[in-house]
C-alpha positions as CSV (number, residue, x, y, z in Angstrom):
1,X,16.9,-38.7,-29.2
2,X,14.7,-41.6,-29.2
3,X,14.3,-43.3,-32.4
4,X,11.6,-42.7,-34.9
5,X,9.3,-45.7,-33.9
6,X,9.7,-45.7,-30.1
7,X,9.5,-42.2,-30.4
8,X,5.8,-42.4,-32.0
9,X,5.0,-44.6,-29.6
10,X,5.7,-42.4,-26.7
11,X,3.7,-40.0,-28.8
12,X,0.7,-42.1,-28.9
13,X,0.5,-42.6,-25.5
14,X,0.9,-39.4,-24.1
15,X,-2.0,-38.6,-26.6
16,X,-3.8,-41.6,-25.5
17,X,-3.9,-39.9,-21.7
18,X,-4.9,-36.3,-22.4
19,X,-7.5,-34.8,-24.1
20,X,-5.9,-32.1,-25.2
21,X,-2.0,-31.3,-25.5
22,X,-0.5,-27.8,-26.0
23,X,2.0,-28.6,-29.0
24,X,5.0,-27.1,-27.1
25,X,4.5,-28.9,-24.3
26,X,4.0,-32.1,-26.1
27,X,7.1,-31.3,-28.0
28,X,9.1,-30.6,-24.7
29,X,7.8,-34.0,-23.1
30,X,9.5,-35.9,-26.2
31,X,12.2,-33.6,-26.4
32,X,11.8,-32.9,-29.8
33,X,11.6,-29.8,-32.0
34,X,7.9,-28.6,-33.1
35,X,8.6,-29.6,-36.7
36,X,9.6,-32.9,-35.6
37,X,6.5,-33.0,-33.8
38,X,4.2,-32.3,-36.8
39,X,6.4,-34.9,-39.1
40,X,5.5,-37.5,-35.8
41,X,1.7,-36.5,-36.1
42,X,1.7,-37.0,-39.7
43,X,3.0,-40.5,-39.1
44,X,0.3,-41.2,-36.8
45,X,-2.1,-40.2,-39.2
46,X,-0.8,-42.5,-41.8
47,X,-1.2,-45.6,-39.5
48,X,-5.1,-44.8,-38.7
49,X,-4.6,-42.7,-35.8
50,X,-6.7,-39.5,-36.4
51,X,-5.0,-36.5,-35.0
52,X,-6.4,-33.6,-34.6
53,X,-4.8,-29.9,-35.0
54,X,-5.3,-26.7,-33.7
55,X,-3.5,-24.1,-35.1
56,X,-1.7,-21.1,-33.8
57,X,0.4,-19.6,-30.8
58,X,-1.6,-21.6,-28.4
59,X,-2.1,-24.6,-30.9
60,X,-2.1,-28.4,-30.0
61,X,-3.1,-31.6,-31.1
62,X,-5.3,-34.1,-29.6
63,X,-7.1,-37.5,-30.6
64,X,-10.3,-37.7,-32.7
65,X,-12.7,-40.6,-32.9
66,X,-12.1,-42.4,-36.1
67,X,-13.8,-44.8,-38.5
68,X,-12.2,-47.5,-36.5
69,X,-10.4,-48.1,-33.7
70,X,-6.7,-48.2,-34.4
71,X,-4.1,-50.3,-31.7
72,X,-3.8,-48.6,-28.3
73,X,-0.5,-48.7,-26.6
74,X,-0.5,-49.4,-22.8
75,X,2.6,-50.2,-20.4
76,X,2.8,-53.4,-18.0
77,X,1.0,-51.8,-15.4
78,X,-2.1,-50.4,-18.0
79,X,-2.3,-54.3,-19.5
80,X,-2.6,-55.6,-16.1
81,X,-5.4,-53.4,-14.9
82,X,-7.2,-53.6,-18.2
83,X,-6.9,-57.5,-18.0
84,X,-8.3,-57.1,-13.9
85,X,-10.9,-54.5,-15.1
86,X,-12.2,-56.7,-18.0
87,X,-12.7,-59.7,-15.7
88,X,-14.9,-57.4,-13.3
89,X,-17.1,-56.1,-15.8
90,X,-18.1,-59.4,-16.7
91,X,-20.1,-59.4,-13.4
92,X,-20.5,-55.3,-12.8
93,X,-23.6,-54.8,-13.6
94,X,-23.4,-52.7,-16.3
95,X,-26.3,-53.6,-19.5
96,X,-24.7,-55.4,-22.6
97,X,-20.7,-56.1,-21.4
98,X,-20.6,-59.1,-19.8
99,X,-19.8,-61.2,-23.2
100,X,-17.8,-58.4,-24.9
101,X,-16.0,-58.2,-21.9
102,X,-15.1,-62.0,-22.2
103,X,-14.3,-61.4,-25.8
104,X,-11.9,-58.7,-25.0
105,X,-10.1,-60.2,-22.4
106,X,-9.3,-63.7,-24.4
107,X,-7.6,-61.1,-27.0
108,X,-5.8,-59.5,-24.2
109,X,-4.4,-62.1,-22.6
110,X,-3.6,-63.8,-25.8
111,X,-0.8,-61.4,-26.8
112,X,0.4,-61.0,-22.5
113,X,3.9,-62.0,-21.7
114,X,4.0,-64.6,-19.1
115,X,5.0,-62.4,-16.3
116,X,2.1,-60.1,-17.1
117,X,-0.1,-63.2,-17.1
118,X,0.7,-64.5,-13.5
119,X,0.1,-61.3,-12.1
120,X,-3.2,-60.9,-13.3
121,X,-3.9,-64.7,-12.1
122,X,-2.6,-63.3,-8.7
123,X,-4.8,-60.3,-8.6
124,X,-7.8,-62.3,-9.4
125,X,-6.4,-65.4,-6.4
126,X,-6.5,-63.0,-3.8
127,X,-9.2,-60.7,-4.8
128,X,-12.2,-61.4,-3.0
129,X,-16.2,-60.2,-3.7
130,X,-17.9,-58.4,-0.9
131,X,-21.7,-58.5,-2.2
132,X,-24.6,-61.1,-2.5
133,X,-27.8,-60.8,-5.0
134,X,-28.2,-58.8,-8.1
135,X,-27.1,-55.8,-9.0
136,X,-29.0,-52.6,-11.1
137,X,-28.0,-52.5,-14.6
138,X,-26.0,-49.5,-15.5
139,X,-26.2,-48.5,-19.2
140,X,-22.5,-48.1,-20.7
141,X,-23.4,-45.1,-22.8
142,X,-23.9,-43.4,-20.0
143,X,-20.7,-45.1,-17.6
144,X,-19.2,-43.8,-20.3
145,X,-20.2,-40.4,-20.6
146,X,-19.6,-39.3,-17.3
147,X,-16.1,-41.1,-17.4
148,X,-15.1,-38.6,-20.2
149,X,-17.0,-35.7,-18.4
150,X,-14.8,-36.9,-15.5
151,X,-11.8,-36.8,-17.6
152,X,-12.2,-33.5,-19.6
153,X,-12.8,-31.8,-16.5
154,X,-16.2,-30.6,-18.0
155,X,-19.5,-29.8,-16.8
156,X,-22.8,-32.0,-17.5
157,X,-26.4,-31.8,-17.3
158,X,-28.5,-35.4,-16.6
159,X,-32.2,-36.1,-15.6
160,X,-32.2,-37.7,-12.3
161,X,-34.4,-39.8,-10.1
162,X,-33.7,-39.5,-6.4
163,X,-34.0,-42.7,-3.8
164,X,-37.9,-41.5,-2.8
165,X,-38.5,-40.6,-6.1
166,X,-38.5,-37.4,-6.7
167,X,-36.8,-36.1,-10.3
168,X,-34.9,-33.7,-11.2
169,X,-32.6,-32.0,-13.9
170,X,-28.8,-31.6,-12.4
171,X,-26.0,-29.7,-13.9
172,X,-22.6,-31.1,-11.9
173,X,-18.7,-30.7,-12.0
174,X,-18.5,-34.6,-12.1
175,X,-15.2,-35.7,-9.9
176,X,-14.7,-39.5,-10.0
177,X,-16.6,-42.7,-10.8
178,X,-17.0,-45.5,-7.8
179,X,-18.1,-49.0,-7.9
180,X,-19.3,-49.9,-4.3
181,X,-21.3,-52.8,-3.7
182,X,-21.5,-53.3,-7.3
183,X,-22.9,-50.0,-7.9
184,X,-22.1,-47.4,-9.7
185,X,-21.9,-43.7,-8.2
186,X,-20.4,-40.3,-10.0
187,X,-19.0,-38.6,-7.6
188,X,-19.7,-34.6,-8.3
189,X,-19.9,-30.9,-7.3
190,X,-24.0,-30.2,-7.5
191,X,-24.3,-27.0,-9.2
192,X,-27.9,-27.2,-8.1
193,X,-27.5,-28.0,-4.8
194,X,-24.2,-26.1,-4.0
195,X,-22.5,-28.9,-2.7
196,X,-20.7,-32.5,-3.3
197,X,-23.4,-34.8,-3.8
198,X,-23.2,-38.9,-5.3
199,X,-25.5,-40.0,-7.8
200,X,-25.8,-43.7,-8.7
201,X,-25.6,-43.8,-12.1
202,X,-28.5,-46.4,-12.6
203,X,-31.1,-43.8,-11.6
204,X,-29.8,-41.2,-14.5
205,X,-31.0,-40.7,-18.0
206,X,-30.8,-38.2,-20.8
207,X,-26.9,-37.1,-20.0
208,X,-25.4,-34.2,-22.1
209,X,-21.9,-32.6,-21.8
210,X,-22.4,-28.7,-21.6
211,X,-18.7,-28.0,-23.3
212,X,-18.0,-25.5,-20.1
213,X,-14.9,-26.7,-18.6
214,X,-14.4,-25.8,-14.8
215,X,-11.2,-26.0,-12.3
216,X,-11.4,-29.6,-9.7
217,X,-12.9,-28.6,-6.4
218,X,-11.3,-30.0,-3.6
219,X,-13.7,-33.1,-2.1
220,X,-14.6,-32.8,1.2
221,X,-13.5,-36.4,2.2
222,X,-10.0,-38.4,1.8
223,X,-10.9,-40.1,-1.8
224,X,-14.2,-40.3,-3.9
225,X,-14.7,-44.1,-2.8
226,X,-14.7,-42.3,1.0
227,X,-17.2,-40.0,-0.1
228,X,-19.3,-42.5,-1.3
229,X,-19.3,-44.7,2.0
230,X,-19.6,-41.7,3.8
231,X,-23.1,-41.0,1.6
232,X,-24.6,-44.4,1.6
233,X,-24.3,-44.1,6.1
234,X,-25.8,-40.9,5.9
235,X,-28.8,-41.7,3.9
236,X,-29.9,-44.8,5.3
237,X,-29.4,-46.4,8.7
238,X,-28.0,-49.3,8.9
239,X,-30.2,-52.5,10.0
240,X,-28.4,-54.8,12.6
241,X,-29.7,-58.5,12.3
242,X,-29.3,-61.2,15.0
243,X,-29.5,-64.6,13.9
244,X,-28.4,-68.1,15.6
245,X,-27.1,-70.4,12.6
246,X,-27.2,-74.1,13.0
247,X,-23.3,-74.5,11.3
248,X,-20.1,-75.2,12.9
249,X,-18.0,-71.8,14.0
250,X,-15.2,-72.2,11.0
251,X,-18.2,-73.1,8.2
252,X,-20.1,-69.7,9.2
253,X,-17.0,-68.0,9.9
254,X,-15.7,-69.0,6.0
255,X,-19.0,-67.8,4.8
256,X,-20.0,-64.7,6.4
257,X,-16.6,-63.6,8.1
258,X,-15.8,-60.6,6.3
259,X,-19.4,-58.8,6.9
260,X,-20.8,-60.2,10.4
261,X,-19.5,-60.7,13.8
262,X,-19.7,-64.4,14.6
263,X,-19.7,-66.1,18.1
264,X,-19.6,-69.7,18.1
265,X,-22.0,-71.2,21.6
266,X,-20.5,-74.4,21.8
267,X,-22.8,-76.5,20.8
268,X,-22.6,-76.3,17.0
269,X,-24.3,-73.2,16.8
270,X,-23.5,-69.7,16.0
271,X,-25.0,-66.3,16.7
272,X,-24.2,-63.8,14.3
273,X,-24.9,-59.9,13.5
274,X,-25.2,-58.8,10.3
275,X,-25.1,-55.2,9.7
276,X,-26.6,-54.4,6.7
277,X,-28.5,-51.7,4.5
278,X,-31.7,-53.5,4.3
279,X,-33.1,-56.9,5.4
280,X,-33.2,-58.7,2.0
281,X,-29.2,-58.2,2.0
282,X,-29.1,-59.4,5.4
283,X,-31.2,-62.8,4.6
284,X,-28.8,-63.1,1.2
285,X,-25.7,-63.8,3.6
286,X,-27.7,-66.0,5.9
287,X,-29.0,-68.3,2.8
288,X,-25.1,-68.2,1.6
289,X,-24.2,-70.6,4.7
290,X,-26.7,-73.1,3.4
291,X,-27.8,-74.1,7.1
292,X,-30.8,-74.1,9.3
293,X,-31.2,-70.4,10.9
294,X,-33.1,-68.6,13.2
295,X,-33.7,-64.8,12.9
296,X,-34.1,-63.0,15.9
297,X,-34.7,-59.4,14.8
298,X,-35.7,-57.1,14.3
299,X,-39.1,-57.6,12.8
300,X,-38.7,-56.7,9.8
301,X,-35.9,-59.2,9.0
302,X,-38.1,-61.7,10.5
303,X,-41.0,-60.3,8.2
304,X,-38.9,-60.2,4.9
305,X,-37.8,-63.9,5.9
306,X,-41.4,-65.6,5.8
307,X,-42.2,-63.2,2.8
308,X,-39.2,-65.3,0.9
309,X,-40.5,-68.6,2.3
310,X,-44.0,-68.3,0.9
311,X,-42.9,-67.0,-2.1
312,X,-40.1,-70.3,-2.4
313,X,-43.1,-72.5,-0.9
314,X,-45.4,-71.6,-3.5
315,X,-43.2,-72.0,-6.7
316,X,-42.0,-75.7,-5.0
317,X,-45.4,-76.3,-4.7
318,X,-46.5,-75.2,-8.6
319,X,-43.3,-76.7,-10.0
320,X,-44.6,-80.4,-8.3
321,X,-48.1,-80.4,-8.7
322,X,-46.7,-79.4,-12.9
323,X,-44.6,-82.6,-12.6
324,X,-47.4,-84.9,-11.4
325,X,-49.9,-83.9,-13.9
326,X,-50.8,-86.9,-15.8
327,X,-49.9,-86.2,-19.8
328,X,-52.1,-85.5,-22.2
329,X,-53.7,-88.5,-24.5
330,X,-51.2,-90.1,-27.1
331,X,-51.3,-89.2,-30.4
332,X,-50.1,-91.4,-33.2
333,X,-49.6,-90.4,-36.9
């Protein structure tokens, strides 16, 4: 038998991943006897951690929310995806956790062991951002409402604003959360609709767990973030933009490699095709080569791009003609 302290260790992170454990089978896990189990419990509860019971043939125990947040206890792998997750939420778009997410990280990283710390230096080396522009704002109340719903494996209700906006009141089996494109979708069985839908989490308010719990569907696609893709195609059509850019081959190809097709003509120019979900994102990646460019088409492209240069043109223009006012008289006291 494990001794007393690694053993309530073990016990706090088995807790720490389940709702809800049946108190034989949390006893079996540890391989301990049910009395042992309720002397480890106590312990817990004597450290901060507040433990709830249910008693009975069928009985179990399960973490409460306390009065304050006691240590949590996570494995090498855990620390390094916390440490990842924590640098990616400083940019994720989600209202209020950019600086607490800075915050948290320094104390994580503070207490890593070496090893942990070069592979989280790795991870962020070689991880690379696939989006331009800003992102919607998700509100972490409700990120983190549907992650427990998603969790607990129970049904919940949310006001909802579709893309042409039209809203509605949804009651869903939520699945899986996915970030794509720095957006956030829940990934859920509609019990509205009667089928898998994705919601982006930006466009819903008002969330409230029902309490029903329900048994995982099996999702129609290979994984959640496949789903997702699969959705965002569906719904809107991609627009193709062809521009010539007036860069060398390797400067455009550095740039805009990973989300256009780039063919370089020889004479310091390149023609590129963006695919894209809408024109402004298209013109984003174009402005990212900082370079002299020519849009092709479609129109609209070509539309949204003189919309931008008026709009640029006329704050240069207010910004200088601020600068070469004369000043107001001098005063003297």
């Amino acid at each position: 038998m494990a001794s007393t302290g690694s053993r309530s260790l073990q016990l706090l992170s088995l807790l720490q991943s389940h709702r809800y454990w049946p108190g034989q089978e949390l006893a079996d896990r540890l391989g301990i006897s049910p009395r042992t189990l309720r002397r480890d419990i106590e312990r817990l509860r004597d450290l901060g951690y507040p433990v709830d019971a249910t008693r009975g043939v069928s009985g179990g125990y399960q973490l409460a929310a306390g009065a304050s947040l006691p240590p949590l206890v996570v494995d090498d792998d855990e620390a390094v995806a916390l440490a990842v997750g924590l640098r990616t939420a400083a940019q994720s778009g989600i209202a209020g956790v950019d600086e607490a997410s800075v915050r948290a990280l320094a104390k994580v990283v503070q207490v890593m062991p070496p090893r942990l710390r070069r592979r989280v230096d790795a991870l962020r080396m070689t991880t690379l951002s696939t989006t331009f522009g800003p992102t919607p704002q998700t509100d972490p109340g409700i990120l983190t409402a549907f992650a427990q719903a998603c969790r607990d494996e129970e049904r919940i209700e949310f006001a909802y604003v579709a893309r042409d906006g039209q809203a509605s009141r949804r009651t869903v089996e939520p699945h899986r959360l996915v970030s794509v494109e720095r957006r956030w979708y829940l990934v859920a069985y509609d019990l509205t609709r009667f089928d898998w839908r994705s919601f982006r989490l930006d466009r819903i308010a008002d969330p409230h767990p029902t309490g029903a719990r329900f048994r995982p569907r099996a999702l129609p696609a290979e994984d959640a973030v496949e789903y997702v893709r699969q959705s965002l195609h569906s719904a809107v059509e991609p627009m193709i933009v062809d521009a010539v850019i007036d860069a060398p081959n390797d400067r455009v190809v550095d740039v805009l490699g990973r989300w256009a097709t780039v063919d370089d003509r020889g004479d310091g120019t390149c023609a590129v095709k963006i695919t894209a979900d809408s024109a402004e994102w298209a013109l984003f990646g174009l402005a990212a080569v900082d370079a002299p460019f020519h849009i092709l088409g479609p129109e609209e492209a070509v539309i949204a791009a003189a919309d931008w240069g008026e709009r640029f043109t006329r704050s240069a223009l207010a910004l200088t003609a601020e600068a070469a006012a004369p000043a107001g008289p001098a005063t003297t006291s």
